[in-house]
Structures are given as C-alpha cells and as structure tokens.
C-alpha positions as CSV (number, residue, x, y, z in Angstrom):
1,X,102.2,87.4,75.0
2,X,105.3,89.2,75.7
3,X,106.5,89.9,78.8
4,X,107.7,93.9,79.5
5,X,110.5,95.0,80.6
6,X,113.3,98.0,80.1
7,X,115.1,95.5,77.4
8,X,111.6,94.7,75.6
9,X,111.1,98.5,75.5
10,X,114.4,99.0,74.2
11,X,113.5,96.7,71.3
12,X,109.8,98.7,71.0
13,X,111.7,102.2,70.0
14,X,114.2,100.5,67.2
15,X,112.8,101.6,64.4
16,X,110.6,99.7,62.5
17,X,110.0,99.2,58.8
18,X,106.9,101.3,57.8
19,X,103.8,102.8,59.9
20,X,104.3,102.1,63.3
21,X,100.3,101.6,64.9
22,X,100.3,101.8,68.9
23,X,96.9,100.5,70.2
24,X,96.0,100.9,74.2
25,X,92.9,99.9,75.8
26,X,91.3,99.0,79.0
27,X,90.5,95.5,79.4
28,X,87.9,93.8,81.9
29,X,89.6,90.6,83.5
30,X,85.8,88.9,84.9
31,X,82.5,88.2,84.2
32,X,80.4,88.1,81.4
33,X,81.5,92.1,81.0
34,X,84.8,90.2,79.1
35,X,82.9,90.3,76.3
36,X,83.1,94.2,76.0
37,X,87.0,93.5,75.7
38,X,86.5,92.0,72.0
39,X,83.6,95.0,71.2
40,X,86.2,97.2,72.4
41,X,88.5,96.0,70.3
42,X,87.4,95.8,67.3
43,X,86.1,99.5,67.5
44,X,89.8,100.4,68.1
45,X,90.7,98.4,64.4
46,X,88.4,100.1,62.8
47,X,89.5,103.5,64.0
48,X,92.8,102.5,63.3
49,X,92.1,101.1,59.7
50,X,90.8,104.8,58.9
51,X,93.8,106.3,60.4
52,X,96.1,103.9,57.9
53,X,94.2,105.0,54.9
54,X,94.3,108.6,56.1
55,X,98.1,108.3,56.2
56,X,98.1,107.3,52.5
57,X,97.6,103.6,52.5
58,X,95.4,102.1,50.2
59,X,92.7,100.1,52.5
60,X,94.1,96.3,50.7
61,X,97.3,97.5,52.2
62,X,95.7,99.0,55.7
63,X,94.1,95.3,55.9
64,X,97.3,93.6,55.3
65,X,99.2,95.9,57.6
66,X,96.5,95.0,60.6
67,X,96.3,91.6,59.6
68,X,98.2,89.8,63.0
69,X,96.3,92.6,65.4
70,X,92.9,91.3,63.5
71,X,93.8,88.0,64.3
72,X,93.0,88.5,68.1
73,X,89.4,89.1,67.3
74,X,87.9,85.5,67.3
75,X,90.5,84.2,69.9
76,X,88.3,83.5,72.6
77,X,90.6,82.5,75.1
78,X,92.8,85.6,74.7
79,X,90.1,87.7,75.7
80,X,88.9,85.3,78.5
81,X,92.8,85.8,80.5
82,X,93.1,89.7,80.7
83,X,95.1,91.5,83.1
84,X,94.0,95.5,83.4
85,X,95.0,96.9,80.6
86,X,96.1,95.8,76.7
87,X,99.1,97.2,74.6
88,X,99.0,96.7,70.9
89,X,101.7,97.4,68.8
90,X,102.2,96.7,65.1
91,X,104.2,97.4,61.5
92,X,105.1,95.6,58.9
93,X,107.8,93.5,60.0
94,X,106.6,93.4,63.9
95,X,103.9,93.0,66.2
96,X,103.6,92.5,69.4
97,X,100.8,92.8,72.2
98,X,100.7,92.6,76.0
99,X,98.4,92.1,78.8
100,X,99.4,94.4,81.7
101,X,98.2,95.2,85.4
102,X,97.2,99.1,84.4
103,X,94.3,100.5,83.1
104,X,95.2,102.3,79.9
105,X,93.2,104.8,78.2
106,X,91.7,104.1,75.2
107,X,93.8,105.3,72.5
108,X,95.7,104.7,68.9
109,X,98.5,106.3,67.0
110,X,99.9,105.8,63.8
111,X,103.2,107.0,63.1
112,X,106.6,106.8,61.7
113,X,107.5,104.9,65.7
114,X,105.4,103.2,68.4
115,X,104.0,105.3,70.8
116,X,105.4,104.2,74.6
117,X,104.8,106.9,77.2
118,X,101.7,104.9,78.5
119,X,104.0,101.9,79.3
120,X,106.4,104.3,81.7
121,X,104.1,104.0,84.8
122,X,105.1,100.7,84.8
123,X,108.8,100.5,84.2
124,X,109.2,103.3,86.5
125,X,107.5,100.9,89.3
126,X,109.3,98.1,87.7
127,X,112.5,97.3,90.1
128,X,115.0,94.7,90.1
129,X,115.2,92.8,93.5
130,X,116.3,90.0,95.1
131,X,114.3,88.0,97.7
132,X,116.9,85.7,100.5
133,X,114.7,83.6,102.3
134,X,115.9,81.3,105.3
135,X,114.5,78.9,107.5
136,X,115.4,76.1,109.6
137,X,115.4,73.3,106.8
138,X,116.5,75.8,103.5
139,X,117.8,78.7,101.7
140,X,116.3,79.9,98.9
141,X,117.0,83.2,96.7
142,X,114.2,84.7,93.8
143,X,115.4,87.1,91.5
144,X,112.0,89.4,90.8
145,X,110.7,92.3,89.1
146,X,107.8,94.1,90.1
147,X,105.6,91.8,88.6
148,X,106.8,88.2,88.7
149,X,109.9,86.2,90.9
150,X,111.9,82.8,90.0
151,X,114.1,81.1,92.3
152,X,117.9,81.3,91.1
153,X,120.6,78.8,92.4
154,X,123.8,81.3,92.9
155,X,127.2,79.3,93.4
156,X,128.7,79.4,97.0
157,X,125.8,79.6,98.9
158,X,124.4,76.3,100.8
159,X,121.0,75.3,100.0
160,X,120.0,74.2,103.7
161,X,121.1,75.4,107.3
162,X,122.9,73.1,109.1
163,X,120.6,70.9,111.5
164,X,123.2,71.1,114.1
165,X,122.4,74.3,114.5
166,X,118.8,73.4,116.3
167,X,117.2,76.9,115.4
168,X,113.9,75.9,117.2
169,X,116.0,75.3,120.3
170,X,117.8,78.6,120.0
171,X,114.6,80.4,119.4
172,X,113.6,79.0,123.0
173,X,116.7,79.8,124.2
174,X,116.9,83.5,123.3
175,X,113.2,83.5,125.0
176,X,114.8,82.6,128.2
177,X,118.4,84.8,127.7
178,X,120.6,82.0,128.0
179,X,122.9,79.9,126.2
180,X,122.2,81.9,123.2
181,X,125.7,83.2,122.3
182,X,127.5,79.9,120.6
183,X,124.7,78.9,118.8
184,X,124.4,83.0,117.7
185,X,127.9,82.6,116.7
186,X,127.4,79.4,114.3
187,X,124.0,81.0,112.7
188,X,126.5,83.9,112.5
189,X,129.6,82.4,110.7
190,X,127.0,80.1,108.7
191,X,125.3,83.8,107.3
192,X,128.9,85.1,106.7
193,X,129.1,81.9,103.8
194,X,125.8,83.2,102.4
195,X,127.0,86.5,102.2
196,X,129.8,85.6,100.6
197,X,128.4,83.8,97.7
198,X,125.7,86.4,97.5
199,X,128.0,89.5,97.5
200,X,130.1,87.6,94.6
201,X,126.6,87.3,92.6
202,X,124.8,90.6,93.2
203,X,127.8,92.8,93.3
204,X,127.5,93.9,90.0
205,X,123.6,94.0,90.0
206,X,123.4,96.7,92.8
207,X,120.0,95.7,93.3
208,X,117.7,95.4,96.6
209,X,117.8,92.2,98.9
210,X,115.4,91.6,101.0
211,X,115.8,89.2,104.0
212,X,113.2,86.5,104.4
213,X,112.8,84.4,107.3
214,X,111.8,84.9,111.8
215,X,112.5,88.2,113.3
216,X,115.6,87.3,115.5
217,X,117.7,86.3,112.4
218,X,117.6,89.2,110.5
219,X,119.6,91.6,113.2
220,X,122.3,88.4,112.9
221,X,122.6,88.0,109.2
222,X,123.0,92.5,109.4
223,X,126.1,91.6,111.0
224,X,127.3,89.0,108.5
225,X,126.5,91.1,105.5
226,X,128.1,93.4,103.5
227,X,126.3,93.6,100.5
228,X,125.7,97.8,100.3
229,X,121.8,96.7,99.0
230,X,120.3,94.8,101.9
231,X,116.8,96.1,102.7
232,X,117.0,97.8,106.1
233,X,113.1,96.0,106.5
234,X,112.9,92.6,105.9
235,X,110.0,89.7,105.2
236,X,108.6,88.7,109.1
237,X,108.0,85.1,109.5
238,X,109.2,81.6,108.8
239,X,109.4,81.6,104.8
240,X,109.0,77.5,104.9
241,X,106.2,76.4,103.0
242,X,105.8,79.7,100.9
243,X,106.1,79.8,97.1
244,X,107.8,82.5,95.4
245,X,105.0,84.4,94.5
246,X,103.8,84.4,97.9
247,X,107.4,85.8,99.2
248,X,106.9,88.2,95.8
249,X,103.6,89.5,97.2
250,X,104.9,90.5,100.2
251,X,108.1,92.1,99.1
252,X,105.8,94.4,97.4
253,X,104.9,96.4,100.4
254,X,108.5,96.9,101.7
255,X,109.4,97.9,97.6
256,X,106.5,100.5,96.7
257,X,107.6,102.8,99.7
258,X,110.7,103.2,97.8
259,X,109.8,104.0,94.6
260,X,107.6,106.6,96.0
261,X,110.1,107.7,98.4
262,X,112.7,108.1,94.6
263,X,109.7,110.2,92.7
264,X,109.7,112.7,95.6
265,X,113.3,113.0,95.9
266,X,113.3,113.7,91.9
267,X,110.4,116.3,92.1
268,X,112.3,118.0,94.9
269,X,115.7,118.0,92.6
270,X,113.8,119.5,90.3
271,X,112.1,122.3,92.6
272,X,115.8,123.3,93.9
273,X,117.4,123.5,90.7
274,X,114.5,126.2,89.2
275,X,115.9,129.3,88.1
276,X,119.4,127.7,88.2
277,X,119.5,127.4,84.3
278,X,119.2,123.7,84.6
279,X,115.2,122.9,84.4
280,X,112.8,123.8,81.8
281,X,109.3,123.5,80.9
282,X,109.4,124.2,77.3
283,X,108.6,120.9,75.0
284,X,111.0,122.3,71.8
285,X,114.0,122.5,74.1
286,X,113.3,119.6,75.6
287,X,113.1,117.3,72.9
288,X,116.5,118.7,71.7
289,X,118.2,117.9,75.3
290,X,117.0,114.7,75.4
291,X,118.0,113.6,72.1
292,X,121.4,115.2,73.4
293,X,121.7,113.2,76.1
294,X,121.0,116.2,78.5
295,X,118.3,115.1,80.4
296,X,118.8,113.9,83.7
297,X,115.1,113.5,85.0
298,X,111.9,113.9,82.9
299,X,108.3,114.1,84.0
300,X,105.8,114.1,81.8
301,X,102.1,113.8,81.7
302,X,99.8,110.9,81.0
303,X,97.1,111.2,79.2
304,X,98.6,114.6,77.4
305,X,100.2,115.2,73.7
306,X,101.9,117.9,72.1
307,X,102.2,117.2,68.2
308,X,104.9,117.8,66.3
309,X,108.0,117.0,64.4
310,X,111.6,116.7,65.3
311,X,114.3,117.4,62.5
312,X,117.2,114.9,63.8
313,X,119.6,116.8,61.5
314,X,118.8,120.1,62.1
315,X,117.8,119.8,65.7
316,X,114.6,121.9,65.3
317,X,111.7,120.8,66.8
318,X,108.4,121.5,65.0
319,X,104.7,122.2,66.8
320,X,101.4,121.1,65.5
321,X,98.2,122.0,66.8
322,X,96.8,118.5,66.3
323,X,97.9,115.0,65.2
324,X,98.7,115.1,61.6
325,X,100.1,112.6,59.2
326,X,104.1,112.6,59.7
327,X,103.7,114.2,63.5
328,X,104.6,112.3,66.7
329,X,104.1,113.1,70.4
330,X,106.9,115.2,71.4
331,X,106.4,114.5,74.7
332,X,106.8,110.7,74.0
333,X,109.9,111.2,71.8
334,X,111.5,112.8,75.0
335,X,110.4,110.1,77.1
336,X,112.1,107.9,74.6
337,X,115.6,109.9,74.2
338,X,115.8,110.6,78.0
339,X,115.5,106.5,78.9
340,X,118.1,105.8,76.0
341,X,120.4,108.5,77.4
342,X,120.5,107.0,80.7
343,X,118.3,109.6,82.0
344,X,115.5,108.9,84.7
345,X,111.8,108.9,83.6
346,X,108.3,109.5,85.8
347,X,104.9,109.6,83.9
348,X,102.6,110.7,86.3
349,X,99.0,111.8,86.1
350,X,98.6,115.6,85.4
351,X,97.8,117.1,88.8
352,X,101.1,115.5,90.0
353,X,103.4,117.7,87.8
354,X,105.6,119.4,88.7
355,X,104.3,123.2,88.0
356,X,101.1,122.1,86.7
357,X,103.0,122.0,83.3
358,X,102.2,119.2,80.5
359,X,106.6,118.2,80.6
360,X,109.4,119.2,83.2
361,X,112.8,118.4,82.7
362,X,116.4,118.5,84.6
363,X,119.0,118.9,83.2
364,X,123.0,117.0,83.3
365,X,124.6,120.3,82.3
C-alpha cells in the first residue's frame, strides 16, 4: 500500500501510458461484514471490465490491463486490514491502490488520466506539522501529517533538559510564588537553545509547531521563541511516557480548527470578490484558467461530474451530456490544473458550495 500525499498525487496526474481506470469504494474495516469488501469489489472489476471493452479494448486485452487490480481478489489479508475507504488506480505501466480513512462513493472511470477529485478531501485536511514535546527527563520533536507522526532528530537542539534545573521543584515553587525567577531564567535561556536549532530547521518549512509538555512552560518557551509558526494553543500535560501517535492524536484537535477556520476564510474571499470580474461559476472558463495558471482558489463538488473534453492546443473546452469514451470530468481536470498551478483546492459536499453551484472559482488576475 502506498501512502498519500501531495507528492504521491503529483505522481497520480503524470500521464500514464494507455487507459487510465480509477476505482473508489467504501470498505468495511470489522466484522464478519469484511467480507462484503471482496463482493464489493469484484462487482466494481466487472463493471470496469465492460467499461474497457466499451472503450475499444478487446476483453483478452481488458483482462491483461486489470490483471494487478484482479490480483487483490483472493488476498485475504488485504481485505481483513481496511481503513474507510479504497482507491484503485490502474494502466498499463502503473498501478497503485490505497487504504484511506474516508468513505468513498462507489465509483469507476476509465479515461485517458486517473480520476483524483475524491482524494482532495483529504489532502485539503492533510497539513504539515511539527510536534515539540518537553518534559523533565527529554526533548523530543515528530514531524506529522494529518494521518501519521515520526520523531526526527534536528541538529542543535539537546535531547534532555538539564537535571539541574529540578523542574518538579520549580513547579512547587511557582505554587507558592517564590524563588521562581532564576530557575525561570535557566528553563528560559535553556528554551532559547531549542529555539535556535528549531528555527534553523523549520525555517524554511513554515509549518505549525505545537508545544508539548505542563501548562507553566509553554508561556516561558513563547518568550524564547521566534519561530513565526508556533501554535498559539499547545498540548496540556507532561508528554513523558506518550508515544508519537498518542501526541499525534491529540494534536488533531488543536489542527482541525484551523483547517476549518482556512475553508471559511476562502469561501468568504470568494463572496467579496463576486461581481468584481474575478470569480466565476462557469465549468468551460474554468477549466481554461486553471490550465492557465489563473486560479487562485477552487471549490468543487463531490460526488458531481460534468463531461467533457479539453482541447490543450486550442484552449476550448468541450461539454457532454454523459460520460463518453474520450471524455473526462472537467471538474476533476480543474481540480488537477489549479493544485499544479499552485492554486488552493476544497472539495466539499454539495450543500457546502459556494452558490449552490456544481464549481466556483477565484481568480489571480
């Protein structure tokens, strides 16, 4: 299994050699119910076997093609160690699959490129952050994603806090207000040497750090930092004993507040800038922005597609009706262009668009 992430993706929109066959289904992770994952499944090959061979493969070639994705059939073990959701993707010189914590809806398309809007949701709640977590005894850092952490050992910063400092005794001390202030001002020059080997490795990163470790440190290691990043909330408690995924877990709840707090200041960006000549709802110019590199922010709708074809050399988008052999999801191939532009993408569920519409975009210029 592979794991996802905004590089992976990357990889998933180079084009491949041949029909590109995108597979998405919901996938039960206990229970005797498991089993429905393989019934599922195999529906979904069949379906996709008559989609091949309505594309103009002849079915010896359709069974070659889905060869690897057949494989997954009789692997028991594979479908006893599900997540929420499965992503299948296939052609003739890749596939690929993976196991993911969101509930797709079941669907397949066969085209000329894989089909990635479903994956979105979760790169857009996907955020690159860095755990600090001191105690009495240690310092550790965990460089984490949304979904999993890994301690990292960055240069310049000391791997344990000095016993002299006697934190348990300062923690008494600050109880009773007195004879806090020297030992403050060792815990205080000892945080300025974390933050300087810190600030030298995330600098360039610019992501989150979130401060592990009891209450009264956190307001001392603010004044020792200047990393532009640190998390204005940080992780209560002593962080001795816990794992990384445990820290992971509950960096969560301080990170999800954010990313909801970035898709509201997008969809109000978007409302301001309506009627300024710099939004639009229409799919064709759309497309043609994004491939342009002129979309800034992009929402578009799960669960929605709009058929059709985009000319790259004449710039002229193309709507279908319905899926038809040589047609793609528009609104997936703006998706696509707007992420490799540098642009910002939300997939959201339809009654969360922005003007009930199935794609909203702003634009750069």
């Amino acid at each position: 299994m592979s794991i996802l992430s905004k590089d992976e993706l990357r990889s998933l929109m180079q084009k491949k050699l041949g029909v590109c066959v995108s597979i998405y289904m919901p996938t039960l992770k206990k229970g005797i119910e498991t089993q429905q994952n393989q019934i599922r499944y195999k529906n979904l090959l069949r379906d996709t076997e008559e989609r091949l061979i309505s594309a103009g493969l002849r079915p010896s070639e359709a069974k070659s093609l889905m060869s690897p994705a057949q494989e997954l059939v009789g692997d028991s073990s594979f479908w006893w160690n599900q997540k929420d959701g499965l992503a299948v993707f296939f052609s003739l010189d890749f596939f690929k699959y993976y196991q993911l914590p969101t509930e797709f809806e079941e669907l397949v398309v066969v085209g000329d490129r894989f089909h990635l809007k479903p994956l979105l949701p979760i790169l857009n709640s996907d955020i690159e952050f860095y755990i600090l977590a001191i105690s009495q005894n240690d310092v550790k850092i965990f460089e984490c994603n949304r979904f999993r952490s890994s301690e990292v050992k960055v240069e310049g910063v000391p791997e344990n806090l000095d016993d002299a400092l006697q934190l348990d005794v300062f923690e008494k001390r600050l109880q009773l207000h007195t004879g806090t202030e020297d030992t403050k001002l060792k815990i205080l020059q000892y945080f300025k040497q974390i933050n300087k080997g810190l600030y030298e490795f995330l600098k360039e990163k610019r992501s989150l750090l979130i401060f592990a470790g009891v209450d009264y440190l956190l307001p001392i290691y603010k004044e020792a930092n200047t990393y532009p990043k640190l998390a204005e909330k940080g992780i209560s408690g002593n962080p001795e004993g816990l794992n990384g995924d445990q820290l992971h877990s509950a960096a969560l709840s301080i990170i999800d507040p954010l990313l909801e707090q970035d898709k509201a200041k997008a969809k109000d960006l978007y409302s301001q800038n309506v009627g300024t000549g710099l939004t639009s709802q229409n799919v064709t110019e759309i497309v043609s922005a994004a491939q342009g590199g002129r979309v800034k922010v992009l929402f578009v709708a799960l669960g929605v597609q709009r058929w059709g074809i985009f000319d790259f050399e004449e710039m002229t988008v193309h709507v279908s009706e319905k899926q038809e052999p040589g047609t793609e999801d528009l609104l997936d191939l703006a998706a696509m262009e707007t992420f490799l532009n540098g642009g910002t993408v939300y997939a959201v569920e339809p009654e969360e668009m922005p003007d009930q519409s199935s794609v909203v975009a702003l634009f750069r210029f």
